[in-house]
RONU-323202 format. One record per atom (N, C-alpha, C, CB): atom name; residue in one letter; x, y, z. Coordinates in Angstrom, 3 decimals. Glycine has a CB too. Layout:
% RONU-323202
<name->CA&resn->A&c1->X&c2->Y&c3->Z>
...
This chain:
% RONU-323202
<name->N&resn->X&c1->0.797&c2->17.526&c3->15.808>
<name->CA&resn->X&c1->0.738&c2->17.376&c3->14.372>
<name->C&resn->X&c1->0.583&c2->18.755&c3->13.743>
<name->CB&resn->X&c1->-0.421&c2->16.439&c3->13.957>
<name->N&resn->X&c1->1.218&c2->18.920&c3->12.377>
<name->CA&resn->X&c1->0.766&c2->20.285&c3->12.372>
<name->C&resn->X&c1->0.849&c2->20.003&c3->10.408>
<name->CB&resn->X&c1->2.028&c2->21.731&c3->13.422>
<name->N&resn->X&c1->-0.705&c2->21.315&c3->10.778>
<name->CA&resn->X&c1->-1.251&c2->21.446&c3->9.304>
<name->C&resn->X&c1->-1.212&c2->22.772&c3->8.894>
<name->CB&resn->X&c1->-2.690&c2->20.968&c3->9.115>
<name->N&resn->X&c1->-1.032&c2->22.322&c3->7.481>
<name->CA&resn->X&c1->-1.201&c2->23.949&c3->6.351>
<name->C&resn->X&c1->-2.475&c2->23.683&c3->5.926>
<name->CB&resn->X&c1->-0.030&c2->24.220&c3->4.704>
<name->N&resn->X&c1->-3.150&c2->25.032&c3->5.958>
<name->CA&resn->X&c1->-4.186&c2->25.440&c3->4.903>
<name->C&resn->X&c1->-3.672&c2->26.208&c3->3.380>
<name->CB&resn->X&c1->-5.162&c2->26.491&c3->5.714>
<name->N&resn->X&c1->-4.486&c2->25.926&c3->2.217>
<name->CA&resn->X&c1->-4.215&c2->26.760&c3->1.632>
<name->C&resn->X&c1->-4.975&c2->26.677&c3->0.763>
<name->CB&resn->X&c1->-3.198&c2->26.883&c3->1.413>
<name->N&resn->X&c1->-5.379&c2->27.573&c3->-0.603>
<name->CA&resn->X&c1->-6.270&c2->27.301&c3->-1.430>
<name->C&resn->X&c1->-5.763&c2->27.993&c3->-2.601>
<name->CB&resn->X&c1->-7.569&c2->27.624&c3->-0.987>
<name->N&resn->X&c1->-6.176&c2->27.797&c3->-3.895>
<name->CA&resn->X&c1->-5.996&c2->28.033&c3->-5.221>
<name->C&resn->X&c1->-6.578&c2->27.733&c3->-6.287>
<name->CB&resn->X&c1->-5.201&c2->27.768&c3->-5.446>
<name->N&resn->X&c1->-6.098&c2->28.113&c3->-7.250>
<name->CA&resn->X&c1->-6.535&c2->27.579&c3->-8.377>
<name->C&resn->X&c1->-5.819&c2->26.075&c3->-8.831>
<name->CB&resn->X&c1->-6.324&c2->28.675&c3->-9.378>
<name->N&resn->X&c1->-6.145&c2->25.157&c3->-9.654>
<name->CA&resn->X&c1->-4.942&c2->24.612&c3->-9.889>
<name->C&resn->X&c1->-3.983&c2->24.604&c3->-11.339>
<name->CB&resn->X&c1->-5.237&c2->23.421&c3->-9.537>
<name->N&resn->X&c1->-3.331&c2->24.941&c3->-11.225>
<name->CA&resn->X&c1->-2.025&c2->25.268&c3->-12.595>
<name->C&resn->X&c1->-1.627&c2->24.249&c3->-13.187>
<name->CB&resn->X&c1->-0.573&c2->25.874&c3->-12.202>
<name->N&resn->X&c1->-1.507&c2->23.026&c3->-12.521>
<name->CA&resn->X&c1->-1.087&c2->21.856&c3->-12.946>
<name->C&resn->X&c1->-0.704&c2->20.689&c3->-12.718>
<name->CB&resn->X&c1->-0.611&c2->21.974&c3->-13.287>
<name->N&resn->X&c1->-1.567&c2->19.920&c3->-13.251>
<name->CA&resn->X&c1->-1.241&c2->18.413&c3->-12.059>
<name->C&resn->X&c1->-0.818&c2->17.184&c3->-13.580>
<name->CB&resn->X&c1->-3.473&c2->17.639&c3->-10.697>
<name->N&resn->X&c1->-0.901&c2->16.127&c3->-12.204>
<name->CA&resn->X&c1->-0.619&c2->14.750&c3->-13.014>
<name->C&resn->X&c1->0.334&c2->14.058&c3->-12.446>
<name->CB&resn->X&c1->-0.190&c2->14.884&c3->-14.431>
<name->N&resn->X&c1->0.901&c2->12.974&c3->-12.537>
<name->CA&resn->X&c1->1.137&c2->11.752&c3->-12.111>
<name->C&resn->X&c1->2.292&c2->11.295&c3->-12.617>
<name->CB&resn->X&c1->0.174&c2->10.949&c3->-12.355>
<name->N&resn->X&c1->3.068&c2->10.246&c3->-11.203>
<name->CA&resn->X&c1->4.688&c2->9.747&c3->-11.681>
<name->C&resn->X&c1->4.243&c2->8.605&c3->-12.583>
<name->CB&resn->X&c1->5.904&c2->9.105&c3->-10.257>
<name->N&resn->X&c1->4.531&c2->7.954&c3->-13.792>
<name->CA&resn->X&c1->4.190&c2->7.066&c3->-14.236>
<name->C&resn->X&c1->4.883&c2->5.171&c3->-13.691>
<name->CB&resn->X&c1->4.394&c2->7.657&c3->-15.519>
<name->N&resn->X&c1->6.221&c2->6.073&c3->-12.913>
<name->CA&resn->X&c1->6.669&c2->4.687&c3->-12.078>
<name->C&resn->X&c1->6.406&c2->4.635&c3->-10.858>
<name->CB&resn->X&c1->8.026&c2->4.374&c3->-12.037>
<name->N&resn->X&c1->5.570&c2->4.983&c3->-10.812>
<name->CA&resn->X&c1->4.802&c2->4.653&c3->-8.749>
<name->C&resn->X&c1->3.367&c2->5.488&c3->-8.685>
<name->CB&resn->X&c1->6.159&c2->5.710&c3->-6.962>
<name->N&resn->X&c1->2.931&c2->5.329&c3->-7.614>
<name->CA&resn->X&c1->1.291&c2->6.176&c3->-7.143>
<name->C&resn->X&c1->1.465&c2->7.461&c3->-6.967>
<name->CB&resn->X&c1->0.532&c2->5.746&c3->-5.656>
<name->N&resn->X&c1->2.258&c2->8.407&c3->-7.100>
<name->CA&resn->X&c1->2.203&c2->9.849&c3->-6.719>
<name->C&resn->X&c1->1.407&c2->10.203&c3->-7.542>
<name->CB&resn->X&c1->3.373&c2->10.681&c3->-6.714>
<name->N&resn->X&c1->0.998&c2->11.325&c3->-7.036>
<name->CA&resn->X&c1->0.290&c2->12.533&c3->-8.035>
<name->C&resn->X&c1->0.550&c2->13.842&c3->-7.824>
<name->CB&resn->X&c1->-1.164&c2->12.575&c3->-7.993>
<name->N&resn->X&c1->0.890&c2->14.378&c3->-8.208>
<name->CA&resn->X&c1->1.177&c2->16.114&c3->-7.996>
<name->C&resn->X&c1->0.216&c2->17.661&c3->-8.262>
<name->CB&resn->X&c1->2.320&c2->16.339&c3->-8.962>
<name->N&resn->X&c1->0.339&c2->18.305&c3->-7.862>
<name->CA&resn->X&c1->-0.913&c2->19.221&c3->-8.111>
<name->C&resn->X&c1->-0.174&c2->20.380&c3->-7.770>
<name->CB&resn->X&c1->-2.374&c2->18.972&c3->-7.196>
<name->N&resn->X&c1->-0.146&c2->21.613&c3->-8.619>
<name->CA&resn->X&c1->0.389&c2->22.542&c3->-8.511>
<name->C&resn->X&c1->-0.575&c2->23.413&c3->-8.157>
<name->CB&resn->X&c1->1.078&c2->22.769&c3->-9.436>
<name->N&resn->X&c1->-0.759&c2->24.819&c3->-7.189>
<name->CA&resn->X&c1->-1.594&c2->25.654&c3->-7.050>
<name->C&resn->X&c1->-1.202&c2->27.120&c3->-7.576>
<name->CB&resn->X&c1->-1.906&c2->25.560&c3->-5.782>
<name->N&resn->X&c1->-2.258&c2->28.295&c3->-8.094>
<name->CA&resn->X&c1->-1.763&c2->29.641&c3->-8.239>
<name->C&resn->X&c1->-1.999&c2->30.279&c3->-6.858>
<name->CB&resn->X&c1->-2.491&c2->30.438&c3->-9.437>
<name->N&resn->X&c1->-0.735&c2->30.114&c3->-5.446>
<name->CA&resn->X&c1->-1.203&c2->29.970&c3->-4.297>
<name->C&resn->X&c1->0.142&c2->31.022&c3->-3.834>
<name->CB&resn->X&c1->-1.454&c2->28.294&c3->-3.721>
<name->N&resn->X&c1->0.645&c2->31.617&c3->-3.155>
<name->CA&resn->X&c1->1.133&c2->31.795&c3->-2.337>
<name->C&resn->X&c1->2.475&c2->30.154&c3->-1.277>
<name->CB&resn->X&c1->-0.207&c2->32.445&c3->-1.840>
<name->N&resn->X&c1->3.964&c2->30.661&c3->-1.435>
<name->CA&resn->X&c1->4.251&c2->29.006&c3->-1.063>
<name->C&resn->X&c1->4.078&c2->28.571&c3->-0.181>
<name->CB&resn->X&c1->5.265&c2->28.486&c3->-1.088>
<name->N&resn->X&c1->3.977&c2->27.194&c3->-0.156>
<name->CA&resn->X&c1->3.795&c2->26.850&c3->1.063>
<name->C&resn->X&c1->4.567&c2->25.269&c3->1.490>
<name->CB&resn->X&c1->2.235&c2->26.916&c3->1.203>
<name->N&resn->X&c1->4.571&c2->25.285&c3->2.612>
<name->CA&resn->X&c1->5.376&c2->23.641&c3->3.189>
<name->C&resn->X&c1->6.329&c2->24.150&c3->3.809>
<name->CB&resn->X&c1->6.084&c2->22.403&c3->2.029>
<name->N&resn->X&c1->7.192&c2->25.183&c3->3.879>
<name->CA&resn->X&c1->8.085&c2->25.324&c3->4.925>
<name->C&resn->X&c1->8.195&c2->25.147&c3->6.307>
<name->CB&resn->X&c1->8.312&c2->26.152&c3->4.873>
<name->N&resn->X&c1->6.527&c2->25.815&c3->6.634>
<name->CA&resn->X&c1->6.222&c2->25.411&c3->7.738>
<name->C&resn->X&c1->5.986&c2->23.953&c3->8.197>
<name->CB&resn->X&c1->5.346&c2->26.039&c3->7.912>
<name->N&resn->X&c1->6.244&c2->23.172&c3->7.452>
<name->CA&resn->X&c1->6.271&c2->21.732&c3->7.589>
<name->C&resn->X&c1->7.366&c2->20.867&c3->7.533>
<name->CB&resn->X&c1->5.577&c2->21.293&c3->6.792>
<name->N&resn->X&c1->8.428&c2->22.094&c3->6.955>
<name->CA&resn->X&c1->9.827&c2->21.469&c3->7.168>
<name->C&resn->X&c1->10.449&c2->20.470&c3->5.746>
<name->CB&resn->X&c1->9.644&c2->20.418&c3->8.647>
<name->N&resn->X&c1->9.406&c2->21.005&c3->4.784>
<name->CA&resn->X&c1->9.531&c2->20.006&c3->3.384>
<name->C&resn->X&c1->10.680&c2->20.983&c3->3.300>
<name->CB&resn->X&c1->8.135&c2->19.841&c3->1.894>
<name->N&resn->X&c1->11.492&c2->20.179&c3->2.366>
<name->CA&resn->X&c1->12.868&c2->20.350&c3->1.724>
<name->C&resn->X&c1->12.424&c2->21.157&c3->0.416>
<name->CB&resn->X&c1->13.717&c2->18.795&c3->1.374>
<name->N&resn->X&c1->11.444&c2->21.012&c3->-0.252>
<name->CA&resn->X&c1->11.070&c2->21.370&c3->-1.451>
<name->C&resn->X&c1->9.407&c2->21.750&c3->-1.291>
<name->CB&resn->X&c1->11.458&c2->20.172&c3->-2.483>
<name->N&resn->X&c1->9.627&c2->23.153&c3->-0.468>
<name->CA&resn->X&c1->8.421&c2->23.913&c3->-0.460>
<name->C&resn->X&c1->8.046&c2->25.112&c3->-1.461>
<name->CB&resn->X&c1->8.388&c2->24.402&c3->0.762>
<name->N&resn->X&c1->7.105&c2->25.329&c3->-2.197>
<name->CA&resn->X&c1->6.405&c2->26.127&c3->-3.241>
<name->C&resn->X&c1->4.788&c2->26.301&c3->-3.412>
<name->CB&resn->X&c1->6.855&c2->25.572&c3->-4.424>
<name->N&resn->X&c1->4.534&c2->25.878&c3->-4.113>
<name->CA&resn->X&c1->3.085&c2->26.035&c3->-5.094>
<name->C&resn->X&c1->2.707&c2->24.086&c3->-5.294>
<name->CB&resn->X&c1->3.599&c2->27.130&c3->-7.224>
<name->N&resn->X&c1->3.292&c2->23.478&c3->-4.663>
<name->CA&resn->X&c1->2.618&c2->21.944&c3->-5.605>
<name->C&resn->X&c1->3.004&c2->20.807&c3->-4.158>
<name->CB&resn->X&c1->3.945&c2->21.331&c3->-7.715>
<name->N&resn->X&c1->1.762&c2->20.020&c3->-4.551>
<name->CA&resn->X&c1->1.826&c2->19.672&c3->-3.059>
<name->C&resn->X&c1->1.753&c2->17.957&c3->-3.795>
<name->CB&resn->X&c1->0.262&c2->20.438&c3->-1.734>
<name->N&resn->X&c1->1.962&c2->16.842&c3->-2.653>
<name->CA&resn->X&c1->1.593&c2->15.334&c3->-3.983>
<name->C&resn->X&c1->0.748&c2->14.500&c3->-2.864>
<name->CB&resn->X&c1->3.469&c2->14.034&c3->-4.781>
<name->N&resn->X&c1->0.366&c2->13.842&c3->-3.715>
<name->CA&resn->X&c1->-0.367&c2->12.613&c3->-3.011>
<name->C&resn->X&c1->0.066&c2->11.205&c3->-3.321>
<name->CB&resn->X&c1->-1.816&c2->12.630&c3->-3.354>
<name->N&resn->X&c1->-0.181&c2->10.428&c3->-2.934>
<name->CA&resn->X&c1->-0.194&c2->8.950&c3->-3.145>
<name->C&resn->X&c1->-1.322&c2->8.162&c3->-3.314>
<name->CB&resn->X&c1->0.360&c2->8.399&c3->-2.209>
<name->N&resn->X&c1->-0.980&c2->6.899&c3->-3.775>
<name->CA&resn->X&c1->-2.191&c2->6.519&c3->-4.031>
<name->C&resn->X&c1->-2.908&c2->6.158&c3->-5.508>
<name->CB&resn->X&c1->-2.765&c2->7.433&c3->-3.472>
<name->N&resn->X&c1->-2.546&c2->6.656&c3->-6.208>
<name->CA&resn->X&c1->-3.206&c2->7.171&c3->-7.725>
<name->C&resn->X&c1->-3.605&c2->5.717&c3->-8.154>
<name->CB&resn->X&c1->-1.950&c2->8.062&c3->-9.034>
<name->N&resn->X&c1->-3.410&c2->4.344&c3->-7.787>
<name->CA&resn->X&c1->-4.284&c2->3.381&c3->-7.733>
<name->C&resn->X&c1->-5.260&c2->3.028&c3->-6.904>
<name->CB&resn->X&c1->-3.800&c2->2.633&c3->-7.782>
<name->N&resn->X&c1->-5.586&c2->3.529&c3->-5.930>
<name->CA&resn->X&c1->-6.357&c2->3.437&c3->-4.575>
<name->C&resn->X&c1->-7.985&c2->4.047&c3->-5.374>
<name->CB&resn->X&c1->-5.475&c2->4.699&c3->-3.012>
<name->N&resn->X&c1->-8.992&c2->3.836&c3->-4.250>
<name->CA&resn->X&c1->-9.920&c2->4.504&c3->-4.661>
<name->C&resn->X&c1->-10.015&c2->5.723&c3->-4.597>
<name->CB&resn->X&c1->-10.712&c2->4.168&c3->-4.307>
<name->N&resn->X&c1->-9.293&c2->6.202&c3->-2.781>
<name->CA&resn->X&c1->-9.360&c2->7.790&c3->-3.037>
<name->C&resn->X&c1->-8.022&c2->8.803&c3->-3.974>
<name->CB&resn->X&c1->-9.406&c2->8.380&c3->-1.399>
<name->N&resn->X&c1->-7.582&c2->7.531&c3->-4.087>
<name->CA&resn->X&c1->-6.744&c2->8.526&c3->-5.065>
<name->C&resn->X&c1->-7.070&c2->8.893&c3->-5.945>
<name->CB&resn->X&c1->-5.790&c2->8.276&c3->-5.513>
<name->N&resn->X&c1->-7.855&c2->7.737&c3->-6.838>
<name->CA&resn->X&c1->-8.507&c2->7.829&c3->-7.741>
<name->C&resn->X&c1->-9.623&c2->9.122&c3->-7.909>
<name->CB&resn->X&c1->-8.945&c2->6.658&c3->-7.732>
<name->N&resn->X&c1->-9.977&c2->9.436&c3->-6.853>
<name->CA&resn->X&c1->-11.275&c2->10.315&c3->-6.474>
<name->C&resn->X&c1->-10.842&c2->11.860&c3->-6.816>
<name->CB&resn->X&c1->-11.730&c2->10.142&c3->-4.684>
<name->N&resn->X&c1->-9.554&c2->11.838&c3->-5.770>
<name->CA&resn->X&c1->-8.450&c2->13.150&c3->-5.915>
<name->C&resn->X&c1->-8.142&c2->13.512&c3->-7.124>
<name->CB&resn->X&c1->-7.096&c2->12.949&c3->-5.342>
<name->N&resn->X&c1->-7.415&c2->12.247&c3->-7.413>
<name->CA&resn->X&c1->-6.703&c2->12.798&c3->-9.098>
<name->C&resn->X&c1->-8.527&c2->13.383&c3->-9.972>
<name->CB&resn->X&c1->-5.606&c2->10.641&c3->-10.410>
<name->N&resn->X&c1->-9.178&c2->12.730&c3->-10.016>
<name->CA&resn->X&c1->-10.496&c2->13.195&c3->-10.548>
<name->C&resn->X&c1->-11.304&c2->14.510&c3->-9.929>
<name->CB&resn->X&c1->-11.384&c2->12.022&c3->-10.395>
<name->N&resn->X&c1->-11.137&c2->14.928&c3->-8.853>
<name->CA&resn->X&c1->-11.682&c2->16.318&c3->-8.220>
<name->C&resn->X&c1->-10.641&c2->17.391&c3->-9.043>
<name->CB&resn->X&c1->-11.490&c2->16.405&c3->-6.232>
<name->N&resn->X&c1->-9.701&c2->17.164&c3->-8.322>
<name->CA&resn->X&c1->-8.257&c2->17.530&c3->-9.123>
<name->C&resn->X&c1->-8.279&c2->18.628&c3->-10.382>
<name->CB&resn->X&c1->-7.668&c2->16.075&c3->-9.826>
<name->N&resn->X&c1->-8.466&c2->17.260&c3->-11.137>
<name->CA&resn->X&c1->-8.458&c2->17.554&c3->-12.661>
<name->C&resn->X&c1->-9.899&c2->18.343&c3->-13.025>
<name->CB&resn->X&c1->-8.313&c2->16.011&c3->-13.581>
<name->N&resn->X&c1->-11.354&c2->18.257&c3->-11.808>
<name->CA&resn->X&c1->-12.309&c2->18.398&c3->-12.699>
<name->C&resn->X&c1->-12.602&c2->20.218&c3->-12.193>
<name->CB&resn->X&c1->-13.679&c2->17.061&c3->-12.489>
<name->N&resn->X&c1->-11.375&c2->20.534&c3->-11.171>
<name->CA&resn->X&c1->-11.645&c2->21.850&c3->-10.671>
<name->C&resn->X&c1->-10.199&c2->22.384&c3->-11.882>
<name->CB&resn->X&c1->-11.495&c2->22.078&c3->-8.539>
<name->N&resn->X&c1->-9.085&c2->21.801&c3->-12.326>
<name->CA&resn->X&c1->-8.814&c2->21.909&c3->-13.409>
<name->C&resn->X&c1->-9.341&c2->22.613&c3->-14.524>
<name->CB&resn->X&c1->-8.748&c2->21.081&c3->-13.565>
<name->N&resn->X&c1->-10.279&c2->21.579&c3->-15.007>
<name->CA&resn->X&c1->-11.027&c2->22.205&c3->-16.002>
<name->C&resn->X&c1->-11.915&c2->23.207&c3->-16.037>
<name->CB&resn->X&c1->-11.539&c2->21.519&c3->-16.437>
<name->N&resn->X&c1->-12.521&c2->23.599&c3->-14.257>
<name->CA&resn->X&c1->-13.478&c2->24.114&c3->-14.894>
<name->C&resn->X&c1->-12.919&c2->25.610&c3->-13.900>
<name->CB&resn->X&c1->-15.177&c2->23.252&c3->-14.792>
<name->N&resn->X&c1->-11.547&c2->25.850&c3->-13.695>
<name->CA&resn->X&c1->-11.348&c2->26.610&c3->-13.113>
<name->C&resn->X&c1->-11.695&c2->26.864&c3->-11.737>
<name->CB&resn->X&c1->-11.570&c2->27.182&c3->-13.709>
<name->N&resn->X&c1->-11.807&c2->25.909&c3->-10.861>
<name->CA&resn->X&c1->-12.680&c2->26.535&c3->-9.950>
<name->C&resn->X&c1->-11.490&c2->26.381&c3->-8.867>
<name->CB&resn->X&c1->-14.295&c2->25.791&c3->-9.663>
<name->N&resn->X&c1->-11.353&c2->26.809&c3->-7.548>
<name->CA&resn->X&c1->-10.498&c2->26.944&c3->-6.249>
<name->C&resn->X&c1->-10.946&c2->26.036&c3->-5.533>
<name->CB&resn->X&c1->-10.512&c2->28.207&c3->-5.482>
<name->N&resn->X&c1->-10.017&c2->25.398&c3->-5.344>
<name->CA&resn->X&c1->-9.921&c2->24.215&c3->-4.100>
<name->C&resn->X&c1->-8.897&c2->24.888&c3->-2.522>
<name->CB&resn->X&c1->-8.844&c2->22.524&c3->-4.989>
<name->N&resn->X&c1->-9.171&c2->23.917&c3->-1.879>
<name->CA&resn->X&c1->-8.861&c2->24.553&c3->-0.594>
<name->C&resn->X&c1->-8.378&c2->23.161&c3->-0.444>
<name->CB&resn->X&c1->-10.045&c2->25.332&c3->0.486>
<name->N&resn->X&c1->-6.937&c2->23.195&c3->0.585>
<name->CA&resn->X&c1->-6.111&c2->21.273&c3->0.593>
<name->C&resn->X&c1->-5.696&c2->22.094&c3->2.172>
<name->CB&resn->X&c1->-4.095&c2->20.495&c3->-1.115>
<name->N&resn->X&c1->-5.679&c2->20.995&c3->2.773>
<name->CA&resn->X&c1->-4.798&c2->21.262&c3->4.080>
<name->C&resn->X&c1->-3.778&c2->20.140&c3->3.989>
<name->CB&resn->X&c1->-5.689&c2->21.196&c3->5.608>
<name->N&resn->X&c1->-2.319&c2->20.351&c3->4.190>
<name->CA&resn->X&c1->-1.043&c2->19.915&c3->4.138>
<name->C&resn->X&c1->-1.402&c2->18.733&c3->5.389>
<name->CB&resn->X&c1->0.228&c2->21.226&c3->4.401>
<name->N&resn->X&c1->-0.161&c2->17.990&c3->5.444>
<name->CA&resn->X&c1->0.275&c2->17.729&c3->6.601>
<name->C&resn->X&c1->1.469&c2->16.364&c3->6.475>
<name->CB&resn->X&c1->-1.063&c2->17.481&c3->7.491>
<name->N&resn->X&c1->2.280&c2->17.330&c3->6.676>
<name->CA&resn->X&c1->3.579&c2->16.896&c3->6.788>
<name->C&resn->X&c1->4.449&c2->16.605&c3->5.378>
<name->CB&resn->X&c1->3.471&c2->15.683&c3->7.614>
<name->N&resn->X&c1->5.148&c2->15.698&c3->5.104>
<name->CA&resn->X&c1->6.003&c2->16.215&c3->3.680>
<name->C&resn->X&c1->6.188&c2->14.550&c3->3.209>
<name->CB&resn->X&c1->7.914&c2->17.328&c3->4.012>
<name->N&resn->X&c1->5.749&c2->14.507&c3->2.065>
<name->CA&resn->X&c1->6.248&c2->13.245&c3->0.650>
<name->C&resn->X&c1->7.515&c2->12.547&c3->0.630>
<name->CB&resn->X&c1->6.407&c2->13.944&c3->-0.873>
<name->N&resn->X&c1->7.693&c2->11.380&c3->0.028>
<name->CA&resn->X&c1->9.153&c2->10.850&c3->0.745>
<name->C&resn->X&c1->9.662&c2->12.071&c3->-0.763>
<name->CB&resn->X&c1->9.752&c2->8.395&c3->0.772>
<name->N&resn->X&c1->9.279&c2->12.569&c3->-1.378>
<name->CA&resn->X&c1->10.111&c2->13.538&c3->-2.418>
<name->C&resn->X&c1->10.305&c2->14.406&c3->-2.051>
<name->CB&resn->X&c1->9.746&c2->13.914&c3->-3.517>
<name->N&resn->X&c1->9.868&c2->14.817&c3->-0.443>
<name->CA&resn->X&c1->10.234&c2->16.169&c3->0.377>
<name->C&resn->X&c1->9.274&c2->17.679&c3->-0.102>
<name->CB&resn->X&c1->12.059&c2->16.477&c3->0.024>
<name->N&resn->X&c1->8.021&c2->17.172&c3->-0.701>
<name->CA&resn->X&c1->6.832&c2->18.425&c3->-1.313>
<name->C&resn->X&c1->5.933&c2->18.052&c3->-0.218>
<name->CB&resn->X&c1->5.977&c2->18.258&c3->-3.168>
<name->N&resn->X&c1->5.203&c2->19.347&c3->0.466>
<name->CA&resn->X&c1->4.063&c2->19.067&c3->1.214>
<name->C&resn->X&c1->3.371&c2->17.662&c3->0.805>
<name->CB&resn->X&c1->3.111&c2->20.242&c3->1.040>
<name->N&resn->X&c1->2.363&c2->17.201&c3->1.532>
<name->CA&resn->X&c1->1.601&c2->15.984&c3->1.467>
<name->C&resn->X&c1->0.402&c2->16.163&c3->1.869>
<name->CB&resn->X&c1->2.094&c2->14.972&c3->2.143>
<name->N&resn->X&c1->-0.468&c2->15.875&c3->0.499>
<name->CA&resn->X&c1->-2.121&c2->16.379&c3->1.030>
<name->C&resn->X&c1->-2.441&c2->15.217&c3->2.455>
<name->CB&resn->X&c1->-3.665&c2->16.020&c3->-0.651>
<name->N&resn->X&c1->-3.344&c2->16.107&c3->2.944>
<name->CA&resn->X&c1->-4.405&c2->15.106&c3->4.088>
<name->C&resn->X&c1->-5.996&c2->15.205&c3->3.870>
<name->CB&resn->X&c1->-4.209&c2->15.681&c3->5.845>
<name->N&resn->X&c1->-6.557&c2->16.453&c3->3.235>
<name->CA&resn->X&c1->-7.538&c2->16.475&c3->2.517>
<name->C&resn->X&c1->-8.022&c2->17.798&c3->1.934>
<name->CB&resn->X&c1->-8.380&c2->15.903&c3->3.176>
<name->N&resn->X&c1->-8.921&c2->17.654&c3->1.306>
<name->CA&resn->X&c1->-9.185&c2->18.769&c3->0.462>
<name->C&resn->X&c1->-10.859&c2->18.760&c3->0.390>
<name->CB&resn->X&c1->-8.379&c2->18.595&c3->-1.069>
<name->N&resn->X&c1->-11.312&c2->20.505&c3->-0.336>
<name->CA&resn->X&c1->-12.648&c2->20.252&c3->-0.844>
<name->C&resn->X&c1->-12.567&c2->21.548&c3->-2.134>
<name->CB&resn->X&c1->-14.024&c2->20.434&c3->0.561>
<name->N&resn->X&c1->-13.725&c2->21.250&c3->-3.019>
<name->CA&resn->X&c1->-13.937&c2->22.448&c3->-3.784>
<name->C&resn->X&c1->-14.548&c2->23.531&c3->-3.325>
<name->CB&resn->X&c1->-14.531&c2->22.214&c3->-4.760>
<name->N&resn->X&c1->-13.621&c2->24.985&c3->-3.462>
<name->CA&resn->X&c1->-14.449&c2->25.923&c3->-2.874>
<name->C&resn->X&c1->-15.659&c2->26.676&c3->-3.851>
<name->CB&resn->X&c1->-13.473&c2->26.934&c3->-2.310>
């Protein structure tokens, strides 16, 4: 199995309004190639955004968002939209 580390600020997130994704952009260095995503950069997505931990994410997310602070996500593997795919994260 193989994982990316990476960490940032976040630049910009939010959500597909016709399905559970969520997206999160970082001020990061790119990343996902090494994972073989088709569409590797700065923004990685999740699923879920009705779930509880999605719910949790989109809310860490947004609250290191606001208050500027750097999160750290490790990848692993790629979104059926072909962008890295979180596996988990924390605030640094």
């Amino acid at each position: 199995m193989a994982l990316e580390s990476v960490s940032g600020q976040v630049k910009r997130i939010g959500c597909h309004y016709t399905d559970n994704t969520c997206f999160v952009a970082l001020d990061s260095a790119n990343f996902g190639a090494s994972l073989g995503c088709a569409n590797p950069g700065t923004e990685f997505r999740f699923d879920g955004a009705d779930t509880p931990a999605g719910k949790r994410a989109y809310a860490s997310f947004l609250a290191a968002y606001l208050s500027q602070r750097t999160v750290g996500v490790v990848l692993d593997g790629c979104s059926a939209q072909g962008y890295p795919a979180l596996r988990y994260f924390n605030l640094l």
